[in-house]
C-alpha positions as CSV (number, residue, x, y, z in Angstrom):
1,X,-0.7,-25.9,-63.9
2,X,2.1,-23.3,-63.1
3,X,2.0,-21.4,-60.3
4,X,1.0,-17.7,-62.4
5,X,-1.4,-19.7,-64.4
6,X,-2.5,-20.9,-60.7
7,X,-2.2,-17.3,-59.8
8,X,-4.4,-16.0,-62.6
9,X,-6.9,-18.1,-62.3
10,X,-7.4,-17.1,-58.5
11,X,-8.0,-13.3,-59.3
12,X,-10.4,-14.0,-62.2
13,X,-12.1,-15.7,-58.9
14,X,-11.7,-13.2,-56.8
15,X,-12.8,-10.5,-59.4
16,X,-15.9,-12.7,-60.1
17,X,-16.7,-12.5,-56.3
18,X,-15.7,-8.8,-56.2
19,X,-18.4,-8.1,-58.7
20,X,-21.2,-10.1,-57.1
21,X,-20.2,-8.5,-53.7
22,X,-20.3,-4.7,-55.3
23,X,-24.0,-5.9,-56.9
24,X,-25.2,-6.9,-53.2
25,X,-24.5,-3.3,-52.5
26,X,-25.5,-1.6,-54.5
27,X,-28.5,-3.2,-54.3
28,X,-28.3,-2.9,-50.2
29,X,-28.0,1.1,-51.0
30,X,-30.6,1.2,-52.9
31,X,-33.8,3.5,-51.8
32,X,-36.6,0.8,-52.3
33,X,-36.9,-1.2,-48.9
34,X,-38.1,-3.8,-50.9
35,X,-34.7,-3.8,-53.1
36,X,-32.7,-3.5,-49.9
37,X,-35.0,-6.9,-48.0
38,X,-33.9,-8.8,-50.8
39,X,-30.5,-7.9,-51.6
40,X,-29.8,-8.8,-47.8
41,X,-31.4,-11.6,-48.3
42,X,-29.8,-12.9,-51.3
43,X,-26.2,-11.9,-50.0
44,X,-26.9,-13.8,-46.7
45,X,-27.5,-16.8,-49.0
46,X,-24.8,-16.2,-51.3
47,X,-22.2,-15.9,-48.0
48,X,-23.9,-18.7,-46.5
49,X,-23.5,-21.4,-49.9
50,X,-20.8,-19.8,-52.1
51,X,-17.9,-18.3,-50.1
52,X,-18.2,-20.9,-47.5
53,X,-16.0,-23.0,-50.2
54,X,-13.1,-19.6,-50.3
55,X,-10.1,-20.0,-48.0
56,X,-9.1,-17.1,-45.4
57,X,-6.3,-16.1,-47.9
58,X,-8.7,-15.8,-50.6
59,X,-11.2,-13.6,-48.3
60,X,-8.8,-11.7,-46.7
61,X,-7.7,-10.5,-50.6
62,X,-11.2,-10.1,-51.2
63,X,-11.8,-7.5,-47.8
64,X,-8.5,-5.5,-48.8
65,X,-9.8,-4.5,-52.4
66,X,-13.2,-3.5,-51.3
C-alpha cells in the first residue's frame, strides 16, 4: 500500500473513533443519570478494549481534533 493510501486509511480510523468518542458524550451530557451511568460505563470499556490497540501518534491526532 502507498503511503496516502496508508494515510487515508488512518483518518477514516481516526474519524471512526472521533465519532464513537463524540457519541460517549453526548451521551455523558445527557440529563438522565441513568444515560450518563451507562455512557461512562460503556466509554470505560470501549478505552479499556478498543483504543488500547491505537498508537500515541494516533491518540494524540485523535485529542487535537476534539
Amino acid at each position: 500500500m502507498c503511503l496516502f493510501a496508508d494515510q487515508v486509511v488512518q483518518m477514516v480510523i481516526m474519524s471512526g473513533t472521533a465519532t464513537v468518542l463524540q457519541q460517549f458524550v453526548s451521551g455523558l451530557k445527557n440529563r438522565n443519570e441513568d444515560t450518563r451511568a451507562k455512557s461512562a460505563k460503556d466509554l470505560q470499556h470501549y478505552v479499556t478494549t478498543e483504543l488500547r490497540e491505537v498508537n500515541k501518534v494516533n491518540m494524540d491526532v485523535i485529542e487535537t481534533r476534539m
